[in-house]
N, C-alpha and C positions, 0 to 999 in steps of 0.2 A: 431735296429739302422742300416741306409741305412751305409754299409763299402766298396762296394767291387764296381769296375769300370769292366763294356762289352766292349768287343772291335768288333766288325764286318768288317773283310775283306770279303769285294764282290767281287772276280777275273776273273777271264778271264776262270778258268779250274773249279775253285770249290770256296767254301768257308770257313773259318776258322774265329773262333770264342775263342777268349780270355777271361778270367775272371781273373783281374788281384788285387791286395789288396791295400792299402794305400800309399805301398811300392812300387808297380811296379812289384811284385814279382808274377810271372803267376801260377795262381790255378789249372786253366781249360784249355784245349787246344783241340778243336774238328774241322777234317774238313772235310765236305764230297764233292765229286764232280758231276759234273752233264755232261749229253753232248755236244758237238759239233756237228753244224748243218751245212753242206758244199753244200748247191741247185748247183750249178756249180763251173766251177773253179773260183778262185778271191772273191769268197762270203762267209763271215762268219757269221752265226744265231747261238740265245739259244733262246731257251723256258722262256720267262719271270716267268713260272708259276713252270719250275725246279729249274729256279733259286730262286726264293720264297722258295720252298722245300727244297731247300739247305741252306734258311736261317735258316728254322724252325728246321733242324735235325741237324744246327751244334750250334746253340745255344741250346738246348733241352742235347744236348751231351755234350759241356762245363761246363755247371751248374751242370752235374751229375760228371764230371770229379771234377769239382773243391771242391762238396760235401757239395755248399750253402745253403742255404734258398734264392731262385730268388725273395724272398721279401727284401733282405738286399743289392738287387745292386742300387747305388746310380742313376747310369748315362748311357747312351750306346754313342759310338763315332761309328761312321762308317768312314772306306776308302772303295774304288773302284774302281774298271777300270773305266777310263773317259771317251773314248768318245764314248762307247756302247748306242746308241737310243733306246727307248723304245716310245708306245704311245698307252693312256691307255682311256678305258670309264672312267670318273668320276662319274657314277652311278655305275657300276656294279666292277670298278677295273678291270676288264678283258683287257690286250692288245688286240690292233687287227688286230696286225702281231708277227712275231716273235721281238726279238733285232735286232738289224743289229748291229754288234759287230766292235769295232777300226778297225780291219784287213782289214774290207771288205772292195771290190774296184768296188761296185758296180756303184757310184756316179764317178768316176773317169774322163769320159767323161763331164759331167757338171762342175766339177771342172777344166778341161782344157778351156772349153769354157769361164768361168768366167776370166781367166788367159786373154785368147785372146783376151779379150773383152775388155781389158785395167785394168783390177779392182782389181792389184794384188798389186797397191802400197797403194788403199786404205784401204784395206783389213789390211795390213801390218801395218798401221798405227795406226788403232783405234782395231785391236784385236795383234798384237804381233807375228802374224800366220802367215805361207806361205801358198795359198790356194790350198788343199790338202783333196781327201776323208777319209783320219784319223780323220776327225774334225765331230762333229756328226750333224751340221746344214744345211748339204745338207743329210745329213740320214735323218733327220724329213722332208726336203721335197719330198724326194723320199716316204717316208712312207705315204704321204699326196696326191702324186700322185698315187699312183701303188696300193692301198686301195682303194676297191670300195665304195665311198660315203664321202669316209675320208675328204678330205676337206670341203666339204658340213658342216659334224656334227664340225669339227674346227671349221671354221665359226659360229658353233651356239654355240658353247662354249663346246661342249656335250665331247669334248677332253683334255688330257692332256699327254702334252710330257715331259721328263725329260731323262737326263744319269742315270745309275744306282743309283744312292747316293738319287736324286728326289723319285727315285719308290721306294726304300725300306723306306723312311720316310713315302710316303705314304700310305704303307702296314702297318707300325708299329704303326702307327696314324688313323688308318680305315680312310684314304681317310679324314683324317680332316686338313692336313698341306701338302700343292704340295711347296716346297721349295728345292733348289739348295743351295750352295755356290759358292765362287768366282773361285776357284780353281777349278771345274767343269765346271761351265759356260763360262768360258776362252778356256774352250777347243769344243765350237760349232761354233767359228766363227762370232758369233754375237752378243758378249760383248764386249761394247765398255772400254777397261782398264783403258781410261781416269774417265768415269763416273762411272765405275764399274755396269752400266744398261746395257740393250739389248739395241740395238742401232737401228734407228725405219729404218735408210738407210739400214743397213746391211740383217734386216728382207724382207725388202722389194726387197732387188737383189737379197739375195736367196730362197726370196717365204716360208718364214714360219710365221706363223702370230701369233700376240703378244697375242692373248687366249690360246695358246695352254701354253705359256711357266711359268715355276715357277717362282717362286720370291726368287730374286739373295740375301744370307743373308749372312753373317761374317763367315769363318769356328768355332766359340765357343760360340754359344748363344745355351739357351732352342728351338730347331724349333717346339715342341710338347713333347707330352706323349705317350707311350703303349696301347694301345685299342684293346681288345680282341685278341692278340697273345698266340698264345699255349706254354702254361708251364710258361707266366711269369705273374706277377701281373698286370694289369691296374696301369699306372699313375705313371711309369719310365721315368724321363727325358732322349728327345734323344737331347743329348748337344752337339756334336761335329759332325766335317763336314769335309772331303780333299779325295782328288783324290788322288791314290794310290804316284803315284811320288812323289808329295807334304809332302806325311805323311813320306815318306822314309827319304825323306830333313831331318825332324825333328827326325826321328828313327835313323838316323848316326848321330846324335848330332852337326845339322849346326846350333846354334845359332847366330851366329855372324855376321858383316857385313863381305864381302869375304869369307864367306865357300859357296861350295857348292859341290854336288852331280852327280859325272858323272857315269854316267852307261854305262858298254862297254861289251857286251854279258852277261857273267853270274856272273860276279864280279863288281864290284862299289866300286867307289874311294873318297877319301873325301880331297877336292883341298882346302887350306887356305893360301890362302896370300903367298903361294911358290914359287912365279912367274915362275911356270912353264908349260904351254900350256896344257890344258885340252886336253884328248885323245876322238877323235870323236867318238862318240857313233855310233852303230849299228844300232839301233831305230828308230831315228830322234829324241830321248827326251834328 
């Protein structure tokens, strides 16, 4: 009988992986980390293919921690760093670049220019966002320029982009389900919040085009199954979807209208209806 719920944090340094019971009560707890890729100043890379290995050796270590049968977990949830780009062949799985990771500032100039160019109220409007190279939708166009061929095969469909949360469904699913959620896709710049769609203006100013991207679903629906991952059975629902911030939201117990989540260096606060002025985060989140 499926009892016990996965939990997958994808992070910025490593990864940790939970096995948690009916209760909520953590069984298993495994993280391993992987490295940091720094090409010049201002740039930040991982290896899409460590960070896969990092999936595989901390759920692999959870499940021994927790002392399961990985045929009794009902469900897996994933969180993750958001707005880390990736873009992958849809035949072979293979990236083909590294990530370009939130930090990086490589895009920075093209995001000024957008600014200068007038397009900073629109931008603001239909995503929520000041436009900024933290957002991962001018990284898939850089990844689209600066790749030899890469647009070409975009264009023919032979691609597929996603933030982190996209690529490891699609690893978990053998490349059978390229899906995002809302809470990820809010943070590339080119989700429109009103529609909760890519939005076909915004694709089009910043030059990334609508084959590449997944499709935008609920953070709590089935997006697929397990297919061929090591150590767990075929045909675990992967049910749950949020971008690391978002899940924090709900892991400091903000249910309500008026709570929310400030984060300010290495402590976080949880503001309800005290009327008293949120302390500006360090981050920008």
């Amino acid at each position: 009988m499926s009892k016990y719920v996965m939990a997958i944090d994808q992070g910025t340094t490593g990864t940790t992986v939970l096995v948690l019971d009916s209760s909520l009560a953590v069984l298993g707890r495994h993280t391993v980390e992987f490295p940091q890729i720094y090409p010049q100043p201002g740039w930040v890379e991982h290896d899409p293919n460590a960070i896969w290995d990092s999936v595989i050796a901390a759920v692999q270590g959870a499940v021994s921690a927790a002392g399961i049968d990985a045929g009794q977990i009902a469900g897996i949830g994933i969180t993750n760093q958001r707005e880390t780009a990736v873009i992958w062949d849809r035949h072979t799985g293979e990236s083909i670049y590294n990530a370009i990771v939130w930090q990086c500032r490589r895009t920075a100039d093209v995001c000024e220019r957008l600014a200068q160019n007038g397009h900073s109220e629109l931008i603001r409007q239909r995503t929520g966002l000041v436009i900024d190279a933290y957002f991962a939708g001018t990284k898939a166009a850089w990844l689209l320029d600066n790749v030899d061929g890469a647009r070409q095969r975009a264009n023919a469909g032979e691609l597929a982009f996603g933030t982190i949360d996209s690529f490891l469904v699609w690893k978990l699913t053998s490349g059978k389900s390229h899906v995002t959620d809302v809470s990820n896709a809010s943070r590339t710049m080119l989700m429109n919040l009103h529609t909760r769609q890519w939005d076909d203006e915004l694709l089009e100013l910043i030059n990334v085009p609508k084959t590449v991207l997944p499709d935008i679903r609920s953070c709590s629906e089935i997006y697929g199954t397990t297919l061929g991952f090591p150590g767990l059975p075929d045909g675990i629902p992967v049910a749950g979807m949020a971008g690391d911030q978002q899940s924090a939201l709900f892991g400091q117990a903000c249910f309500g209208i008026g709570e929310a989540k400030c984060t300010y260096g290495t402590g976080a606060f949880l503001l309800m209806n005290t009327g008293h002025e949120p302390v500006p985060s360090q981050n920008g989140l």
